[in-house]
N, CA, C and O of each residue as an XYZ file, in Angstrom:
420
protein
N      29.005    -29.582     43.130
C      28.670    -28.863     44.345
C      27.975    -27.530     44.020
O      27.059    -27.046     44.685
N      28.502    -27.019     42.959
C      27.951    -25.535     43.125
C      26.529    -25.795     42.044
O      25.985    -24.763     41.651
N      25.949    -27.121     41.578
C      24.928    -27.519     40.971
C      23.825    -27.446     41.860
O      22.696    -26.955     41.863
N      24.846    -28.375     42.912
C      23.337    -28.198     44.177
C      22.873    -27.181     44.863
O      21.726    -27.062     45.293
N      24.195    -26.066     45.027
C      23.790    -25.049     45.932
C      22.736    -24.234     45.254
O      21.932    -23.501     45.830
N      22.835    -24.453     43.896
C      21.746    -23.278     43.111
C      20.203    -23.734     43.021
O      19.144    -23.108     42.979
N      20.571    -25.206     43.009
C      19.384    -26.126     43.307
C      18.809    -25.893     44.515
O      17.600    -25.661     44.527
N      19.452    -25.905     45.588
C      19.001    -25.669     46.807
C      18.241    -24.763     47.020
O      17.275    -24.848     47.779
N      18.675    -23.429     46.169
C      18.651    -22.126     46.244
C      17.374    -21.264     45.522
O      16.983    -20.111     45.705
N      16.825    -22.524     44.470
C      15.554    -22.463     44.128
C      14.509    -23.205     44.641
O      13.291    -23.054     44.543
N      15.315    -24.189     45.313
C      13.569    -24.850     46.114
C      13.899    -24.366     47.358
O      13.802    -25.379     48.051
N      14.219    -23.488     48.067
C      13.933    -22.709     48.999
C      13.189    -21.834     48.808
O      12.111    -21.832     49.401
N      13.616    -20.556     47.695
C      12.879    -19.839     47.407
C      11.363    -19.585     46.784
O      10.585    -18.631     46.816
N      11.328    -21.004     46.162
C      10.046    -21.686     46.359
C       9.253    -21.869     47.420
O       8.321    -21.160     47.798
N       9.685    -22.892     47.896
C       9.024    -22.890     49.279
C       8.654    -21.801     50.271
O       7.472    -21.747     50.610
N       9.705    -20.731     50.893
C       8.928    -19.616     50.717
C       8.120    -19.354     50.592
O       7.286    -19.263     51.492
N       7.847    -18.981     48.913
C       6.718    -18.430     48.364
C       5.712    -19.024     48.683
O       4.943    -18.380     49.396
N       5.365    -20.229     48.365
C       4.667    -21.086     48.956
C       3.979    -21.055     50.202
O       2.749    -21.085     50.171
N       4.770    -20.981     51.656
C       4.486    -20.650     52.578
C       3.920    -18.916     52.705
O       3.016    -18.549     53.456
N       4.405    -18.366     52.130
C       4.060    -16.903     52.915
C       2.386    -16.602     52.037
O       1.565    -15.746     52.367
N       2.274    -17.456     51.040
C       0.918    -17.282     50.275
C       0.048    -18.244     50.852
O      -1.130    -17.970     50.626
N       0.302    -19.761     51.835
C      -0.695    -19.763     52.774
C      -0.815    -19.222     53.657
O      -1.932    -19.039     54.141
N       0.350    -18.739     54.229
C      -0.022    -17.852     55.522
C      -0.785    -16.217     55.266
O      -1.140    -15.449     56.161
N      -0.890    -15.999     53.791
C      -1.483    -14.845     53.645
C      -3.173    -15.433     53.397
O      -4.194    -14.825     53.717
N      -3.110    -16.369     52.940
C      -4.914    -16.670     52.358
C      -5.669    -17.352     53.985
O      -6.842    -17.513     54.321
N      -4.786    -17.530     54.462
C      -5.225    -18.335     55.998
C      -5.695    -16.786     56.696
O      -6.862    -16.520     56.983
N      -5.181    -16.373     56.785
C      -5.291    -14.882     57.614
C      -6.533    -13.826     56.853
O      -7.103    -12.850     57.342
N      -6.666    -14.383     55.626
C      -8.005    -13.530     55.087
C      -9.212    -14.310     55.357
O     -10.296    -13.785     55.610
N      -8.931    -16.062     55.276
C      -9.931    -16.767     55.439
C     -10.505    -16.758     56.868
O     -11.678    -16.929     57.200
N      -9.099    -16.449     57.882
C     -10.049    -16.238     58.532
C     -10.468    -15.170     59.280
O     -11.217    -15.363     60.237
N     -10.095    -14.070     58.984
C     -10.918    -13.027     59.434
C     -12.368    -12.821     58.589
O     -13.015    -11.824     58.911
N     -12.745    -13.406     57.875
C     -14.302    -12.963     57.149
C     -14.785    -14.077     58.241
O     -15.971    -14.116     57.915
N     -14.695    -14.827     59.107
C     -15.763    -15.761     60.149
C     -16.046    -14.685     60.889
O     -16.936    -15.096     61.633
N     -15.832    -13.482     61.170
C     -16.459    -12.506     62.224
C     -17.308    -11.947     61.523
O     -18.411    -12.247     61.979
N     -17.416    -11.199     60.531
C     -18.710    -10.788     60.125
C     -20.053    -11.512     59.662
O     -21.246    -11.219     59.734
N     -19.190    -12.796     59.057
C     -20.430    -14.375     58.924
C     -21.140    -14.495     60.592
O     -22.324    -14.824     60.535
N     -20.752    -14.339     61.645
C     -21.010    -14.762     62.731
C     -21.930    -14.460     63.193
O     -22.682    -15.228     63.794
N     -22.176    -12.801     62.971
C     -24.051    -12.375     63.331
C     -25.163    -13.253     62.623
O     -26.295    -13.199     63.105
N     -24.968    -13.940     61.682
C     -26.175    -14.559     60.851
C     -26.285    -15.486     62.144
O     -27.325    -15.450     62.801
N     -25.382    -16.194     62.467
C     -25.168    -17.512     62.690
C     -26.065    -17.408     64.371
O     -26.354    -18.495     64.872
N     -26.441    -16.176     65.120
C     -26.933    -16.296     66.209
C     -28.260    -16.342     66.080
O     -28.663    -15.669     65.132
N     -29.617    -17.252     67.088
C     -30.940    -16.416     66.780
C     -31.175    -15.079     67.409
O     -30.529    -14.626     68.354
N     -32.488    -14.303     66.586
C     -33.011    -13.444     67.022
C     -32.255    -12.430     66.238
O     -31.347    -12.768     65.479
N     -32.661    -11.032     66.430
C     -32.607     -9.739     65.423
C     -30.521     -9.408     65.824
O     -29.988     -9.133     66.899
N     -30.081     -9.545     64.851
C     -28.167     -9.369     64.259
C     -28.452     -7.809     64.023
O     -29.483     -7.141     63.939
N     -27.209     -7.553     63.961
C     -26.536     -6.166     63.568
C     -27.469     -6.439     61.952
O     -28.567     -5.962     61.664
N     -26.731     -7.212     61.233
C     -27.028     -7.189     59.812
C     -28.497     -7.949     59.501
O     -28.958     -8.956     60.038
N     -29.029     -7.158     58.506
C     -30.152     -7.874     57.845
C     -29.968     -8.758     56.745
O     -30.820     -9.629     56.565
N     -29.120     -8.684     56.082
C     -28.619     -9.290     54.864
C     -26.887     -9.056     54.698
O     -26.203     -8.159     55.191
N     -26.436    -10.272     53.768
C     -25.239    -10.051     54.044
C     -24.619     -8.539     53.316
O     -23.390     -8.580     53.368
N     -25.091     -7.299     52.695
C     -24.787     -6.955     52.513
C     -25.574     -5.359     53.159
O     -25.203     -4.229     52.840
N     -26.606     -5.663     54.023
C     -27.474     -4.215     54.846
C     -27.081     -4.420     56.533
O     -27.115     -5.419     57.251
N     -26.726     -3.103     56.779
C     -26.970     -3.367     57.966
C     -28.736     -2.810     58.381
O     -29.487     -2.014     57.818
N     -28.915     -3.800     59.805
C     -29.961     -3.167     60.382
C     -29.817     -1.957     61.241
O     -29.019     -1.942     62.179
N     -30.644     -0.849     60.910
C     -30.310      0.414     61.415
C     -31.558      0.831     61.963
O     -32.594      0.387     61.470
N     -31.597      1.772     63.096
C     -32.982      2.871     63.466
C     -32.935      4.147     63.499
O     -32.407      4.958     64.259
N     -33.832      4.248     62.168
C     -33.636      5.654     62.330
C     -34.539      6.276     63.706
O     -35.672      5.855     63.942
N     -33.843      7.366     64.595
C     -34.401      8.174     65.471
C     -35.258      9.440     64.786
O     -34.614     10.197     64.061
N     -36.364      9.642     64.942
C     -37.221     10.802     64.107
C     -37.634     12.009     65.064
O     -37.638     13.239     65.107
N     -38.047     10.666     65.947
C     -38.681     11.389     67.507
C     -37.971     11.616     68.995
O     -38.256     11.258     70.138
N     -36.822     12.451     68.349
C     -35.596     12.166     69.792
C     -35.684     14.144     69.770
O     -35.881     15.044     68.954
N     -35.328     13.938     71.546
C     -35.012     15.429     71.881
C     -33.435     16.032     70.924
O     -33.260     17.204     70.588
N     -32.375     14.780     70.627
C     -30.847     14.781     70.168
C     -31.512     15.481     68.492
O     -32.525     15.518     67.794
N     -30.141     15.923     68.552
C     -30.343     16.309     67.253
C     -28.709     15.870     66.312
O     -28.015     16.796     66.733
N     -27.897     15.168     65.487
C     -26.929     14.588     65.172
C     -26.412     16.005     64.177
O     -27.016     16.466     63.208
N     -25.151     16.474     64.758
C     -24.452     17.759     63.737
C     -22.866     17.293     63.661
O     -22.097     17.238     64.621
N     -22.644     17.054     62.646
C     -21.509     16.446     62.300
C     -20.626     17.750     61.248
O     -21.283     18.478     60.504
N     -19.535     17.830     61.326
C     -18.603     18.765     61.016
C     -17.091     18.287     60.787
O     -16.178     18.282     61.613
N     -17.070     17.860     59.355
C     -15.918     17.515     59.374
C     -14.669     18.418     58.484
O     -14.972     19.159     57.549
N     -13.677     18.275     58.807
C     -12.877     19.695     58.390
C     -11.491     18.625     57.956
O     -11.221     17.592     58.569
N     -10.848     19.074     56.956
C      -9.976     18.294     56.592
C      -9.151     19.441     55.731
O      -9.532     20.268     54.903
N      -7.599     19.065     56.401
C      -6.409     19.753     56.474
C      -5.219     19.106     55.593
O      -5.068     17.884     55.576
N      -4.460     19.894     54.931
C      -3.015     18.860     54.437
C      -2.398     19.228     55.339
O      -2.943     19.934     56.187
N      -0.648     18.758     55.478
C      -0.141     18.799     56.380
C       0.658     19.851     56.559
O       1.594     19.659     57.335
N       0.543     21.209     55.933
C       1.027     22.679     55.872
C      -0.486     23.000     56.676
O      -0.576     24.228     56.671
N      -1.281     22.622     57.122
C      -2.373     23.128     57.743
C      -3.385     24.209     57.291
O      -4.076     24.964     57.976
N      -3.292     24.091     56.096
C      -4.242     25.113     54.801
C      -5.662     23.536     55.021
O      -5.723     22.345     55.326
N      -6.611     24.810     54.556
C      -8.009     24.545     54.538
C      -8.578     23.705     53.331
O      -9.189     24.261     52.418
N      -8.369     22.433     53.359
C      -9.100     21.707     52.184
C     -10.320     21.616     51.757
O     -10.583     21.941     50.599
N     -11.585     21.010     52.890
C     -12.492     20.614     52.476
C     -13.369     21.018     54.067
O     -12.704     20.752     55.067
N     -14.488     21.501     54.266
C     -15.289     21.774     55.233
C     -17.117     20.621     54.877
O     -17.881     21.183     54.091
N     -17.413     19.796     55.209
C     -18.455     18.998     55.047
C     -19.174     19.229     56.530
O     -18.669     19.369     57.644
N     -20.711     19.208     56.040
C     -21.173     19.979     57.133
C     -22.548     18.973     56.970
O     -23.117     18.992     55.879
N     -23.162     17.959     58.223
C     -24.236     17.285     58.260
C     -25.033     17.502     58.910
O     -24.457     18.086     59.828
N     -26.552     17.449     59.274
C     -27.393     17.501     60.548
C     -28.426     16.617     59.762
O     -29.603     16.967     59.677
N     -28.032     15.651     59.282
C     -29.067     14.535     59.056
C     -29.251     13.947     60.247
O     -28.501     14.099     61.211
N     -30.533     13.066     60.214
C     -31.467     12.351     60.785
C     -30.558     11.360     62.024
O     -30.390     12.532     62.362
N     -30.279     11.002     62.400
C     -29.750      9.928     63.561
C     -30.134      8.628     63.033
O     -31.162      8.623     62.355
N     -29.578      7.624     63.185
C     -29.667      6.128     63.275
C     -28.736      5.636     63.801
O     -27.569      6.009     63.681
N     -29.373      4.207     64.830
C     -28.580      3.782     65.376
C     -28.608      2.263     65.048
O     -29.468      2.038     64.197
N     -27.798      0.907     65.538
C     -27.581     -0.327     65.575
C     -28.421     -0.732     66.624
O     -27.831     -0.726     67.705
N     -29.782     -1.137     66.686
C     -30.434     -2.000     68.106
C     -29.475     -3.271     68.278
O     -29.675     -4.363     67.746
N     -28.742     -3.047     68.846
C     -27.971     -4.666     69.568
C     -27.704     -4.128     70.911
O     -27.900     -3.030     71.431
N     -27.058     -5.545     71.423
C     -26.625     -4.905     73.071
C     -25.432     -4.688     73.010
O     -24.959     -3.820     73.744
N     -24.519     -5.491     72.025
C     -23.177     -4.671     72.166
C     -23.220     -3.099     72.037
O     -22.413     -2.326     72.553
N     -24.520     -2.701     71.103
C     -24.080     -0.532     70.967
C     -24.660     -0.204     71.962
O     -24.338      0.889     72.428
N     -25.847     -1.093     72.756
C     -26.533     -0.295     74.076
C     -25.408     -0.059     75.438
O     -25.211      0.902     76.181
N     -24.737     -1.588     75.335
C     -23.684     -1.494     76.246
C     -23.066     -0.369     76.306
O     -23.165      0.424     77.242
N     -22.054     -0.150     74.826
C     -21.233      0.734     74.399
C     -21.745      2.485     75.032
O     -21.163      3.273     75.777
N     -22.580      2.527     74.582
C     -23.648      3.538     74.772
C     -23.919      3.917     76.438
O     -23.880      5.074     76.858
N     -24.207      2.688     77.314
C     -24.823      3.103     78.275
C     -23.620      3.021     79.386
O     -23.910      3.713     80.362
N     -22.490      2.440     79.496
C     -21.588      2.206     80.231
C     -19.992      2.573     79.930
O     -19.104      2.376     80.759
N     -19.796      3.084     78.733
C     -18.687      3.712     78.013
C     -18.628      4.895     77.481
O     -17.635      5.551     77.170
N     -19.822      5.160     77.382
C     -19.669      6.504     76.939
C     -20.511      7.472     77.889
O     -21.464      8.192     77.593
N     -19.968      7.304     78.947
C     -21.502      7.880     79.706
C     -22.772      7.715     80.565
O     -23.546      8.661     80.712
């Protein structure tokens, strides 16, 4: 009796393992089908290649993009101050025009 319980006690813990390592590779496999998915439509995608996105740069806009980022530890002392006013670019799709024209404004 106490042969089997230990027996038992390793092909459970097997199995387990087993299970929680497909349920981990299932859950990676399938979240990468959302970024595969822009190829897969016609006409101009977010992405140009699987590894560029397609971007526009703005040259000729009244906007001007000033970015300021400030970063704190958690005693609230002064770490790092990064300071941008580069060029603008945006994503031509309709999901950012949407985003853009009805969510933000």
């Amino acid at each position: 009796l106490i042969y089997l319980r230990q027996n038992l006690l390793f092909y459970v813990n097997k199995l387990t393992i087993v299970l929680l390592s497909v349920a981990f590779v299932t859950l990676i496999a399938g979240s990468m089908g959302f970024v595969a998915a822009d190829h897969l439509e016609p006409g101009q995608g977010i992405y140009v290649d699987d590894g560029t996105v397609n971007l526009v740069v703005s040259t000729d806009t009244k906007m001007q993009v000033h970015l300021q980022a400030i970063t704190r530890n958690d005693d609230g002392q002064l770490i790092n101050v990064t300071e941008s006013t580069a060029t603008g670019a945006y994503i031509p799709h309709k999901i950012t025009d949407d985003v853009f024209d009805t969510l933000m404004g």
